[in-house]
LUMFI-830571 format. One line per field, with one value per atom (N, C-alpha, C): residue number from 1; atom name; x, y, z. Coordinates in steps of 0.05 Angstrom, whole numbers, plus 5000, padded with zeros to 4 digits. Atoms other than C-alpha are relative to their C-alpha. Layout:
N
num: NUM ...
atome: CA ...
px: X ...
py: Y ...
pz: Z ...
***
This chain:
318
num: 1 1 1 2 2 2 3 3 3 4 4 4 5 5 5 6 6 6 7 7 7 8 8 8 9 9 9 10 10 10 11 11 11 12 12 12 13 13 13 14 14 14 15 15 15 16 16 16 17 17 17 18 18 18 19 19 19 20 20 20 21 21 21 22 22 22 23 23 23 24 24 24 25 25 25 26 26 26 27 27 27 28 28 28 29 29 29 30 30 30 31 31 31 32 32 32 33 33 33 34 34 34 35 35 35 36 36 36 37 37 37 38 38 38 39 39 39 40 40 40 41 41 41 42 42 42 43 43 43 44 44 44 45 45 45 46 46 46 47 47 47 48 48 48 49 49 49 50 50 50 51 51 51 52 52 52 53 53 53 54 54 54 55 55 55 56 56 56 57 57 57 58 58 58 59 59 59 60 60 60 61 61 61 62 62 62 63 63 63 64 64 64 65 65 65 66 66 66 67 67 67 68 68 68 69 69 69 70 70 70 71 71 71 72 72 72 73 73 73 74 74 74 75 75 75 76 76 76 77 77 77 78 78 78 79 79 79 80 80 80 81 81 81 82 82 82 83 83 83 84 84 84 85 85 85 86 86 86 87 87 87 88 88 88 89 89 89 90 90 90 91 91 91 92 92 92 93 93 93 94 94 94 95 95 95 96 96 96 97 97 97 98 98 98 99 99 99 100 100 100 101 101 101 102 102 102 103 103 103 104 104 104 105 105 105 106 106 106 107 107 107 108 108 108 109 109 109 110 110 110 111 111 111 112 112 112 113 113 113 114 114 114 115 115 115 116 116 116 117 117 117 118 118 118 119 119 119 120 120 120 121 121 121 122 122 122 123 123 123 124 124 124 125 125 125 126 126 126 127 127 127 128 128 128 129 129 129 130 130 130 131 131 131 132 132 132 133 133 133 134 134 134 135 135 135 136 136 136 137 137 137 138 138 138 139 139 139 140 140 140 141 141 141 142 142 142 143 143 143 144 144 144 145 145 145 146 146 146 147 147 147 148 148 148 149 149 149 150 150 150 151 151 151 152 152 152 153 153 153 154 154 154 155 155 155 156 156 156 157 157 157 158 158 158 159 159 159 160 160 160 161 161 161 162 162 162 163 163 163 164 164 164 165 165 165 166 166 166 167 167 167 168 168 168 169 169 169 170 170 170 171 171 171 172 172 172 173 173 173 174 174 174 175 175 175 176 176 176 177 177 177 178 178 178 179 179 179 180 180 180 181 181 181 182 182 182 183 183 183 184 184 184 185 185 185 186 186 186 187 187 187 188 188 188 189 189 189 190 190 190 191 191 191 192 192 192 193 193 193 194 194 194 195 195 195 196 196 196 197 197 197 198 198 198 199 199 199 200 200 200 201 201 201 202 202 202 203 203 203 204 204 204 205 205 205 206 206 206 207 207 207 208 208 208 209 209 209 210 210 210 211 211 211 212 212 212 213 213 213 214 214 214 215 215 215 216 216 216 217 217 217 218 218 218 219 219 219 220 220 220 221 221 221 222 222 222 223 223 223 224 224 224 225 225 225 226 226 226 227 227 227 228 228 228 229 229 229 230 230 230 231 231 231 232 232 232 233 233 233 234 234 234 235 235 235 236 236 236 237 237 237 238 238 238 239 239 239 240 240 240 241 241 241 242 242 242 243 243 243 244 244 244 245 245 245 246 246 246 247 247 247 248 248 248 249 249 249 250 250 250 251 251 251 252 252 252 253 253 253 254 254 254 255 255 255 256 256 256 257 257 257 258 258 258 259 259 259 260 260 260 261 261 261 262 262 262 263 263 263 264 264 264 265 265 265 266 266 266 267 267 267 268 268 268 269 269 269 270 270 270 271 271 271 272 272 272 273 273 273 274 274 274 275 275 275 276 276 276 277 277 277 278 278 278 279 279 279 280 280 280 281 281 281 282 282 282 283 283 283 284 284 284 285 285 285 286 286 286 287 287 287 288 288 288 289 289 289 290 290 290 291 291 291 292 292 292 293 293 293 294 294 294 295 295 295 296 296 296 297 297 297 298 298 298 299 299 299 300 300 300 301 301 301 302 302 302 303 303 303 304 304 304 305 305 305 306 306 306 307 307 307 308 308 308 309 309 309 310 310 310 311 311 311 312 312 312 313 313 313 314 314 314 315 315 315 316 316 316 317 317 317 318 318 318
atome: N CA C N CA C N CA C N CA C N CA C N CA C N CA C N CA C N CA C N CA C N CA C N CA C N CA C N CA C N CA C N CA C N CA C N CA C N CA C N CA C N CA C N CA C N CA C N CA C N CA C N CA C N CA C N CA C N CA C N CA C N CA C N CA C N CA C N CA C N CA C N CA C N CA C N CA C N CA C N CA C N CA C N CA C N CA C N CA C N CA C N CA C N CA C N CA C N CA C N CA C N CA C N CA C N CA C N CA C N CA C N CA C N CA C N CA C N CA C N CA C N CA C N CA C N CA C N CA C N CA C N CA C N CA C N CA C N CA C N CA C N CA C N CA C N CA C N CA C N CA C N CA C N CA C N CA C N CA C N CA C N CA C N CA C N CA C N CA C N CA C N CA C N CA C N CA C N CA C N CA C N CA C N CA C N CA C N CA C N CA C N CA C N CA C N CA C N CA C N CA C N CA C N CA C N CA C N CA C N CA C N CA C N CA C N CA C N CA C N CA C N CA C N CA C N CA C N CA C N CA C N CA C N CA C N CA C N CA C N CA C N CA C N CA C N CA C N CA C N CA C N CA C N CA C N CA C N CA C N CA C N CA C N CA C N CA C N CA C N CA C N CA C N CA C N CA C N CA C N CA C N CA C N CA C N CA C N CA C N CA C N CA C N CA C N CA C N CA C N CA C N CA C N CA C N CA C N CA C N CA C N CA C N CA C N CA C N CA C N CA C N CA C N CA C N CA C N CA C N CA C N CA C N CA C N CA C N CA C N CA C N CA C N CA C N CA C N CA C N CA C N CA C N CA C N CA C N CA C N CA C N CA C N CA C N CA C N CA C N CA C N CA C N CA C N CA C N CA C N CA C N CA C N CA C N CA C N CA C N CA C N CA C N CA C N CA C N CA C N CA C N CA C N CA C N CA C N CA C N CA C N CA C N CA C N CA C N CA C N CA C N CA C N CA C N CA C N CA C N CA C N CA C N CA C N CA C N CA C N CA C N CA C N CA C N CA C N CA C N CA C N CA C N CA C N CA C N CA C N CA C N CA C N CA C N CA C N CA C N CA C N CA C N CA C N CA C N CA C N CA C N CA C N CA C N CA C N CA C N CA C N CA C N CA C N CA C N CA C N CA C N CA C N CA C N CA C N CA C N CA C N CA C N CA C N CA C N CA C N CA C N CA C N CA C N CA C N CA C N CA C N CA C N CA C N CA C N CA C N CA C N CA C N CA C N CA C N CA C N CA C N CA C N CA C N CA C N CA C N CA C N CA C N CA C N CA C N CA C N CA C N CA C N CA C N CA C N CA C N CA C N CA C N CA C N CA C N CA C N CA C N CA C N CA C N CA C N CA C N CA C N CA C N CA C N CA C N CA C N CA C N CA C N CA C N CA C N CA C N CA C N CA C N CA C N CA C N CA C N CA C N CA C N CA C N CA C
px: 5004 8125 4970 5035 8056 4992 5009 8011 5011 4999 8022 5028 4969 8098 5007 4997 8090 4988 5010 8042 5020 4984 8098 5022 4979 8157 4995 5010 8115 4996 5010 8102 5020 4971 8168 5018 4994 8193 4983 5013 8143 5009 4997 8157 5034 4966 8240 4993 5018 8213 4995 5007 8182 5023 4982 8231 5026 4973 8282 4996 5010 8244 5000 5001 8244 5031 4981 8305 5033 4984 8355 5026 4967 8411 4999 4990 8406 5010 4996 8416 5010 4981 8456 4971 5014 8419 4985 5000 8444 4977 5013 8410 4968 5024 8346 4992 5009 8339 4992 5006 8345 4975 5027 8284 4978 5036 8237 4997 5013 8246 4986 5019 8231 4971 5017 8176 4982 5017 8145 4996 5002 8152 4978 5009 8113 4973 5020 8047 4993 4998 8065 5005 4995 8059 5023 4978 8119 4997 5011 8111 5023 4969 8174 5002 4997 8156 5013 4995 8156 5034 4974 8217 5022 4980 8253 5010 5008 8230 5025 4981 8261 5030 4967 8322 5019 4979 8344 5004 4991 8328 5013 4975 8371 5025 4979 8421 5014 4987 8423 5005 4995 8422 5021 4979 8476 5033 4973 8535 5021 4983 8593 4998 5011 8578 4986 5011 8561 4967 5033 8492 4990 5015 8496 4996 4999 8515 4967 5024 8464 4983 5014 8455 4981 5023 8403 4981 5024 8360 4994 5011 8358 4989 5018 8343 4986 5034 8289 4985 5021 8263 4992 5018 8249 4999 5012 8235 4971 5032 8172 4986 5020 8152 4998 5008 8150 4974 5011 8128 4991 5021 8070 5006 4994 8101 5031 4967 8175 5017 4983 8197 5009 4997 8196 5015 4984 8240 5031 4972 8301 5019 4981 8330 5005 5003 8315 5029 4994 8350 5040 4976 8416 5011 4989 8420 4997 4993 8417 5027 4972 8481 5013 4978 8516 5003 4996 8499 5018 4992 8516 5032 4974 8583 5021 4982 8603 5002 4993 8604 5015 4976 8654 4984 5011 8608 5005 4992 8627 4984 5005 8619 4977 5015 8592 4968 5021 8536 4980 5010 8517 4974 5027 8460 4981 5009 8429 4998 5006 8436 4982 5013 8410 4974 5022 8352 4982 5018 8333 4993 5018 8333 4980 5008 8298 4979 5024 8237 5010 4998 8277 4993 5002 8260 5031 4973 8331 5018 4972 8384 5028 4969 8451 4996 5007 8417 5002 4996 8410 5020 4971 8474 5020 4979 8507 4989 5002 8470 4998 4994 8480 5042 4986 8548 5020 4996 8549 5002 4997 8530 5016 4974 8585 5008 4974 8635 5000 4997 8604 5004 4994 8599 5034 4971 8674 5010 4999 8681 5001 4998 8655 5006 4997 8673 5024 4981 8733 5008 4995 8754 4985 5017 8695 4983 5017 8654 5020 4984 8673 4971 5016 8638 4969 5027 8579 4980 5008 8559 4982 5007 8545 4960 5032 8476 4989 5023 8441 5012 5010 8467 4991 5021 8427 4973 5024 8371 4999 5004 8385 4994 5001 8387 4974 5017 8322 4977 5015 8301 4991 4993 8308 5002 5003 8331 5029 4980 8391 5022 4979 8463 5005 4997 8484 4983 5027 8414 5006 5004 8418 5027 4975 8494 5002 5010 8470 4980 5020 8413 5021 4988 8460 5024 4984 8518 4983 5023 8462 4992 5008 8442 5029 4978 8514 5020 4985 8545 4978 5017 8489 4995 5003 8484 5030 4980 8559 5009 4996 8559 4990 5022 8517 5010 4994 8532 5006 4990 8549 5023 4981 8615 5005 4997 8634 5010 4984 8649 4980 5016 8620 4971 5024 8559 4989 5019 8533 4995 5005 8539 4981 5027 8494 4969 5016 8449 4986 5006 8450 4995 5007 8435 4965 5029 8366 4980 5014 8347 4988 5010 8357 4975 5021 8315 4972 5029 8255 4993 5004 8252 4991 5009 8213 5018 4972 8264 4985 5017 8206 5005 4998 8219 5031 4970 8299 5012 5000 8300 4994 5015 8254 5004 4985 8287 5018 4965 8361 4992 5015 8326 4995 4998 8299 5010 4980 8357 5017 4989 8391 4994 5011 8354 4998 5002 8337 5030 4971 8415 5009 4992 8420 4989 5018 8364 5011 4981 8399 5023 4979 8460 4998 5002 8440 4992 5011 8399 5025 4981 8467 5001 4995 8452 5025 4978 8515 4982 5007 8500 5022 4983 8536 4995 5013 8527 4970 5027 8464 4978 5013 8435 4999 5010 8442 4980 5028 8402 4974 5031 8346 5003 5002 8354 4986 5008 8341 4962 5027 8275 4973 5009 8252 4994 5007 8267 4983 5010 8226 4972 5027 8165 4991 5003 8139 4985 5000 8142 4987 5009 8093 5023 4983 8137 5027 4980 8211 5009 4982 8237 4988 5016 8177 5002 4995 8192 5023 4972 8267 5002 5015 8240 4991 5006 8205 5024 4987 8254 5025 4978 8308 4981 5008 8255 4991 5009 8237 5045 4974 8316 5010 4987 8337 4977 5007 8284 5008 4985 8314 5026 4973 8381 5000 5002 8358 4982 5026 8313 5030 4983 8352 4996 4989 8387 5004 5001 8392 5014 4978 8447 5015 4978 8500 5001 5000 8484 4992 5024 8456 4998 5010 8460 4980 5016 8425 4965 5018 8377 4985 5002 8378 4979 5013 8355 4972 5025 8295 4989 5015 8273 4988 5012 8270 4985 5020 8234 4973 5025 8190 4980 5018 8172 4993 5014 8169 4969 5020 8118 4989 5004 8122 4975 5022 8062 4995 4995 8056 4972 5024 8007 4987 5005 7992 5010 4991 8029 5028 4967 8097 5025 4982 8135 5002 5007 8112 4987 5006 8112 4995 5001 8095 4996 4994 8106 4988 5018 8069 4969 5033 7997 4979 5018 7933 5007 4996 7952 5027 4973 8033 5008 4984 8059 5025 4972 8130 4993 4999 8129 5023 4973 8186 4995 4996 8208 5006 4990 8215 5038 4975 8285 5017 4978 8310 5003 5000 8290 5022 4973 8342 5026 4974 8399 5004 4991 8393 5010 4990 8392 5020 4971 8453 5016 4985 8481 5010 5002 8467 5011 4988 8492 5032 4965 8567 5009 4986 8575 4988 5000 8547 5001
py: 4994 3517 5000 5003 3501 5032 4977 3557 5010 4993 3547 5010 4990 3562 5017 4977 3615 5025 4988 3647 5004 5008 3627 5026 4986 3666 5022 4979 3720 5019 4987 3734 5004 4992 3738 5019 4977 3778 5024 4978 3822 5015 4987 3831 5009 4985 3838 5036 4977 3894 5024 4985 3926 5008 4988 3931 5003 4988 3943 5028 4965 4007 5019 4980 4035 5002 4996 4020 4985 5013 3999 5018 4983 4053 5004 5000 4033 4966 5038 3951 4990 5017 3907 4983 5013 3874 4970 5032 3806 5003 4990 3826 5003 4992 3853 4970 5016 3786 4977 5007 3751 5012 4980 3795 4999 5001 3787 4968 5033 3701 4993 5009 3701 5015 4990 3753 4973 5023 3701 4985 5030 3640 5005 4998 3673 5016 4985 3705 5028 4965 3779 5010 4983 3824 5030 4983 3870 5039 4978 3935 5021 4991 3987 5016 4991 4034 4974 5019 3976 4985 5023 3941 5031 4995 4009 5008 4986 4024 4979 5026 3951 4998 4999 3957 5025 4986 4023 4998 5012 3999 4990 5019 3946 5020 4977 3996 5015 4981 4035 4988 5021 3979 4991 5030 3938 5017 4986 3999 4990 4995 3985 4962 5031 3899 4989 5006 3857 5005 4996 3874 5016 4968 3954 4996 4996 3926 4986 5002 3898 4971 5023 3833 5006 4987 3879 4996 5006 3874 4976 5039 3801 4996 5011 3799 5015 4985 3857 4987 5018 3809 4975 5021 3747 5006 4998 3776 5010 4993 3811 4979 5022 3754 4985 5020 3705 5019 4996 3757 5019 4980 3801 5027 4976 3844 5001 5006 3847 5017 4984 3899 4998 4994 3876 4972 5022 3817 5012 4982 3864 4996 5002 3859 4975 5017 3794 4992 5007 3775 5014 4993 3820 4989 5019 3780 4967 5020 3718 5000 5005 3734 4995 5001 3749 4980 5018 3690 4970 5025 3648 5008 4987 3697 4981 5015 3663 4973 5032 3593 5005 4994 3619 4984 5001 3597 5022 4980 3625 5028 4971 3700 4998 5005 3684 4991 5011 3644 5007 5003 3666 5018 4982 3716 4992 5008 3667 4972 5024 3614 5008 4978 3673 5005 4992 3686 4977 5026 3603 4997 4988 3611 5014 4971 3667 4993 5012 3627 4982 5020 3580 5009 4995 3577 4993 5006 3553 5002 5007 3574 4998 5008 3562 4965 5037 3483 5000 5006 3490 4997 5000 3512 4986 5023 3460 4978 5023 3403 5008 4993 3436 5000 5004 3438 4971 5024 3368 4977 5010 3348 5009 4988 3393 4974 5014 3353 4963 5036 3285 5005 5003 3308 4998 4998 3328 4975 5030 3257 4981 5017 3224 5006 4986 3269 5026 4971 3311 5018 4982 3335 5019 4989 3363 5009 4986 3392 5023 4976 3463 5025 4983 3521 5004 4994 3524 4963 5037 3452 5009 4999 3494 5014 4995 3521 4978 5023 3454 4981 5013 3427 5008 4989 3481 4986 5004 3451 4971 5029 3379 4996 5006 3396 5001 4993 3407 4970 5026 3339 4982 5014 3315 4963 5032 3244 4996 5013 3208 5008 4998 3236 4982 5028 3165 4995 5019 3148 5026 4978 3221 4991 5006 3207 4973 5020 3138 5007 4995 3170 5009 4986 3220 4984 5018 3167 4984 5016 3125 5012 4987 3168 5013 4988 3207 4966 5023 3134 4983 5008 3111 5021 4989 3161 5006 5005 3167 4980 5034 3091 5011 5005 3118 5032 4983 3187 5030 4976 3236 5010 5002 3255 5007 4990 3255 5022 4970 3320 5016 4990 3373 5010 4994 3392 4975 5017 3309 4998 4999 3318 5027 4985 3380 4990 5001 3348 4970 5007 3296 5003 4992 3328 5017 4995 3363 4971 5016 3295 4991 5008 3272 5020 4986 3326 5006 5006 3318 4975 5026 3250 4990 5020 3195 4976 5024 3129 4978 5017 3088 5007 4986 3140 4996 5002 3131 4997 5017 3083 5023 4989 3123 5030 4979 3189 5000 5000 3168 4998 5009 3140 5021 4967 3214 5021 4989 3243 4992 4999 3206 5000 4996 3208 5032 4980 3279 5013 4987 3300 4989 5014 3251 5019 4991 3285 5032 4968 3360 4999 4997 3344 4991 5004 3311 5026 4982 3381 5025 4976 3420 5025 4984 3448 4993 5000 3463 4992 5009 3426 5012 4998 3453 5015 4983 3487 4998 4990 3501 4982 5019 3463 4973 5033 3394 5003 5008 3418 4995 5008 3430 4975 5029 3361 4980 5021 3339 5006 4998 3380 4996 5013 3362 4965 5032 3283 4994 5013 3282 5007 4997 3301 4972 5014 3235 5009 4992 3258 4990 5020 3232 4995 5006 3245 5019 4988 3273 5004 4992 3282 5029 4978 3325 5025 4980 3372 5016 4996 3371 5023 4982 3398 5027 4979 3451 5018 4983 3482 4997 4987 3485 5023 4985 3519 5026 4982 3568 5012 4992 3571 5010 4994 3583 5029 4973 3641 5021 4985 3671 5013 4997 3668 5023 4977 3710 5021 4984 3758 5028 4979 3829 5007 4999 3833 4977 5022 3760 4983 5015 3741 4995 5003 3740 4974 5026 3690 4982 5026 3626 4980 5025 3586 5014 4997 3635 5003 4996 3635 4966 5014 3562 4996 5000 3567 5006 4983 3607 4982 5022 3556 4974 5020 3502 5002 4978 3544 5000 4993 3560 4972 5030 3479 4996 5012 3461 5013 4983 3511 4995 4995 3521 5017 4992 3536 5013 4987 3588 4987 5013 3551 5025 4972 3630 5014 4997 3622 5013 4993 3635 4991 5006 3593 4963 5028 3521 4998 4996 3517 4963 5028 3450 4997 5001 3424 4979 5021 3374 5000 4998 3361 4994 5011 3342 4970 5036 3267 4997 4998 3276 5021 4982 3327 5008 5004 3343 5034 4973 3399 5007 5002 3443 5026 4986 3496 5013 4970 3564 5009 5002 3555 4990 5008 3509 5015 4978 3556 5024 4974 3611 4982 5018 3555 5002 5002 3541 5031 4976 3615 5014 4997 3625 4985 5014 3576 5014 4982 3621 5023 4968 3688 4987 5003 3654 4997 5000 3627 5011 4985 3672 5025
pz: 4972 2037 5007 4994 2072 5010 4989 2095 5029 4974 2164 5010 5000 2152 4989 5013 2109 5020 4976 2169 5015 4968 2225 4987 5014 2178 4989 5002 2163 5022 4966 2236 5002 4993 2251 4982 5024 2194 5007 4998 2206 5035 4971 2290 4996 5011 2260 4990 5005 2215 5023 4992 2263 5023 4983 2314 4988 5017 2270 4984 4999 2251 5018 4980 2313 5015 4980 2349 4976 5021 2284 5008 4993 2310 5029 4979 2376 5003 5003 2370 4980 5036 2317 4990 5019 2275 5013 4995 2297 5035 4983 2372 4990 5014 2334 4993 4996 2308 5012 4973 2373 5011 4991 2400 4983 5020 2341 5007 4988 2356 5015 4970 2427 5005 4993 2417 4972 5011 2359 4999 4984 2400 5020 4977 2445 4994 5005 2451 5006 4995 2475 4975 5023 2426 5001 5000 2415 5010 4990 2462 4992 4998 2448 5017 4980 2508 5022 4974 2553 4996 5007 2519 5010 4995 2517 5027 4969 2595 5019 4982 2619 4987 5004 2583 5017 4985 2613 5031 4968 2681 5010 4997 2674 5000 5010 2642 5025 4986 2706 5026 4984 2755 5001 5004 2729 4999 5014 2718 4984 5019 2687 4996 4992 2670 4966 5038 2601 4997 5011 2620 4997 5009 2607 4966 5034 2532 4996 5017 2481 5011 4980 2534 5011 4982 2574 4971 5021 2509 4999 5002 2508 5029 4972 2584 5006 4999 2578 4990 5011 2528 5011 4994 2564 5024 4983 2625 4990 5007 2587 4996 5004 2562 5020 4983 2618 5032 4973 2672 4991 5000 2682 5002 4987 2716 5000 5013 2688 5019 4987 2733 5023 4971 2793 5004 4998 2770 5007 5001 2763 5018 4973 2833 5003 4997 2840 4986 5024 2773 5008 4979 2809 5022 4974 2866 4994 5005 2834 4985 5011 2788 5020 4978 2848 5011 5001 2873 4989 5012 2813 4999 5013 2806 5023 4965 2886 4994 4994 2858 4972 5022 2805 4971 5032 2743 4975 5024 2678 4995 4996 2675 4977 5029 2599 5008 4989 2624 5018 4973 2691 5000 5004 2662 5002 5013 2638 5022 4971 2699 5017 4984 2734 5002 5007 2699 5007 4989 2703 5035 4970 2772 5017 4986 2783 5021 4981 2816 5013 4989 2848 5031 4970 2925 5011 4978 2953 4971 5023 2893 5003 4996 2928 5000 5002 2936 4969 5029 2860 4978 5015 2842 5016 4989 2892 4981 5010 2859 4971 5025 2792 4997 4998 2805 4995 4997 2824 4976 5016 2764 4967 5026 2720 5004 4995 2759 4992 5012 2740 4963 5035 2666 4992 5002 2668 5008 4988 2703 4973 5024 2642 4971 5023 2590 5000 5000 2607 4982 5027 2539 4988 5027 2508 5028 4994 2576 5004 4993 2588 5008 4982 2613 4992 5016 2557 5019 4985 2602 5023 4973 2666 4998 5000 2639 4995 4999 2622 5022 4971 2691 5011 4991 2716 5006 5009 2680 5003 4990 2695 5025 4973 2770 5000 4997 2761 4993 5004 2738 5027 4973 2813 4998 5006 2777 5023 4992 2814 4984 5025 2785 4985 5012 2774 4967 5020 2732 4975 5016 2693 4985 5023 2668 4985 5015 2649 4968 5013 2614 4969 5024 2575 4991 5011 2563 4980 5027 2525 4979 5025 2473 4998 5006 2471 4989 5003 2460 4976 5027 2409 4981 5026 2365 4997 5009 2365 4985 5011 2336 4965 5025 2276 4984 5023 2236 5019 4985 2296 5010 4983 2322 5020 4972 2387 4999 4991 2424 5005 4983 2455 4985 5004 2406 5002 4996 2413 5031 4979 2480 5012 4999 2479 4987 5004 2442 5020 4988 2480 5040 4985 2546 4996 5014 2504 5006 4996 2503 5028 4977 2570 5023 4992 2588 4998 5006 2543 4999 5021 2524 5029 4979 2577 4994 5005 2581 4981 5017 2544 4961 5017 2479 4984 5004 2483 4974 5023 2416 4979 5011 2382 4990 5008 2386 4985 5010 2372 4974 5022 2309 4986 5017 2291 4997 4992 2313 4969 5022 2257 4970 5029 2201 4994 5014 2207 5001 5002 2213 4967 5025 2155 4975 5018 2116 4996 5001 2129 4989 5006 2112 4965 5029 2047 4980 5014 2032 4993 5014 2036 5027 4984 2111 5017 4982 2154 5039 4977 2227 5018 4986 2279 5026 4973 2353 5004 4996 2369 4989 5023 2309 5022 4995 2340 5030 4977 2413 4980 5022 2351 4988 5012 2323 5026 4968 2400 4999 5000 2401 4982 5023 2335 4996 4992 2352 5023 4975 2412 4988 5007 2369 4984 5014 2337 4968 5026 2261 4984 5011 2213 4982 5024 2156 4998 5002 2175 4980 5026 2106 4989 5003 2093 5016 4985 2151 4995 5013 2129 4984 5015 2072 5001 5007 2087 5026 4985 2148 4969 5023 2073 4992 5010 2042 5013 4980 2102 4995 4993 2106 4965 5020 2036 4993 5003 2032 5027 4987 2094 4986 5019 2053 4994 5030 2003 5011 4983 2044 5013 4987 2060 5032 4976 2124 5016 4984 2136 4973 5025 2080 5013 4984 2129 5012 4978 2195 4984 5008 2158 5026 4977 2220 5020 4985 2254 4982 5018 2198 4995 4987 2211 5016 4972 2282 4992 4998 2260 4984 5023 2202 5017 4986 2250 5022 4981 2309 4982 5017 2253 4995 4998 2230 5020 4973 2307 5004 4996 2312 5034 4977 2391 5004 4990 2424 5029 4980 2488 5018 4986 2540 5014 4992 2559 5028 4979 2623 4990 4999 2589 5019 4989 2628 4982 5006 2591 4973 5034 2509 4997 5009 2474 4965 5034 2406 4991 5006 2368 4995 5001 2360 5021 4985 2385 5020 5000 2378 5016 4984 2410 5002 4991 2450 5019 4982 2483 5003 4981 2530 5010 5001 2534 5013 4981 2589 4984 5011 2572 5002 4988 2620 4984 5019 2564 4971 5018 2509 5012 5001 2540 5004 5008 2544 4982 5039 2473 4998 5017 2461 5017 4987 2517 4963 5021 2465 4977 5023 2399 5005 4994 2443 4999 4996 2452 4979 5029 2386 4973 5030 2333 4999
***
């Protein structure tokens, strides 16, 4: 494992740690390690007055609702991080569920639709033309979209491309990398929606390309691909890689010492998640709303908004 990945996995182990010292019999585990990720993706340093101040606010706001449970911890946590002033998102962040609750979007989800909104200026326009484009996914994909679909049309309405040109976009890579070592169904079609989101149409080739090699290269090492995993194969291919095998590489070796590391024998896919977080090595532009991955020489810039999708993603299925 290189230095710079031994640093990244150390940071994060260490911000787990710590908030697993303080608040370990009030939060699960699995939760706890949700909260040490997003705080080591990010450049806020882990406060526990402040964390345990915005959680009970929520707590007493929200009464009886999935967001008095251990959900208010995940959305105390990226409201700290993105905003200065986290408290005065709260209401806001209330009257957008309600919102999203009036266009009958999945109860599961709508926290977390909620939260991407939160700055929108017109969000009933957002969630009509978010809408608009469920109904074309279900159009071209009836089988396999279902409700986990309605947060990255959120995030596509936001592309302001043409529906038409966007389901073109995502049929092209969902229909070429199906030809080659992926199977259809609803996780290539998440991953292929990641793409159409980061990727420029010049890039198209070039991704699908590191899309399949590095699924190729994981699966040969003995990792399980599944949910969640393939959006990270999207954000990982949109970085031009000197040497993908080598990266491969070291997110096993980041991941097989998670394995074996007490209190993280259990999840491996969420242990997973965190290995490849770790190689990308996301970078906080200090605004907290706009991370980027890559180097000096190539960089793909990636919304904070799609970072809580993915990890919508990781809250449903693990």
């Amino acid at each position: 494992m290189n230095t710079k990945n031994k640093k990244t996995i150390n940071n994060y182990l260490s911000i787990y740690n710590e908030i697993k010292s303080e608040l370990d019999k009030d939060i699960s585990n699995e939760t706890i390690k949700i909260v040490a990720l997003l705080y080591s993706i990010s450049n806020r340093p882990f406060q526990l007055e402040l964390f345990d101040e915005m959680s009970e606010m929520i707590k007493s706001k929200v009464g009886f609702s999935p967001l008095s449970g251990e959900l208010r911890f995940i959305i105390a946590t990226i409201l700290i991080i993105k905003y200065d002033y986290p408290f005065t998102k709260i209401s806001f962040l209330l009257d957008n569920i309600q919102l999203v609750n009036e266009f009958d979007l999945y109860s599961k989800y709508s926290l977390f639709i909620a939260f991407i909104l939160l700055d929108e200026d017109d969000v009933k326009k957002r969630l009509e033309a978010s809408r608009d484009i469920f109904y074309d996914m279900q159009d071209h994909h009836s089988f396999i979209t279902g409700e986990e679909d309605y947060t990255f049309s959120v995030l596509l309405s936001e592309a302001g491309k043409d529906t038409a040109k966007l389901m073109e976009e995502i049929d092209y890579y969902y229909k070429n990398l199906a030809k080659d070592c992926f199977r259809r169904g609803n996780n290539l079609q998440l991953l292929s929606h990641v793409l159409a989101l980061v990727v420029t149409e010049d890039k198209r080739d070039i991704v699908i390309d590191n899309c399949i090699t590095i699924y190729k290269s994981m699966k040969q090492k003995g990792m399980k691909i599944k949910g969640v995993i393939f959006a990270l194969i999207g954000l990982m291919s949109a970085v031009v890689l000197e040497d993908i095998e080598l990266e491969v590489i070291e997110i096993n070796e980041v991941y097989h010492l998670l394995n074996s590391t007490k209190y993280f024998k259990k999840n491996k896919n969420f242990n997973l998640v965190v290995s490849i977080f770790t190689v990308l090595d996301l970078k906080d532009n200090n605004n907290h709303t706009l991370y980027y991955i890559g180097d000096d020489k190539f960089q793909t810039n990636l919304q904070y908004s799609l970072l809580v999708a993915i990890l919508s993603k990781i809250i449903s299925t693990d």
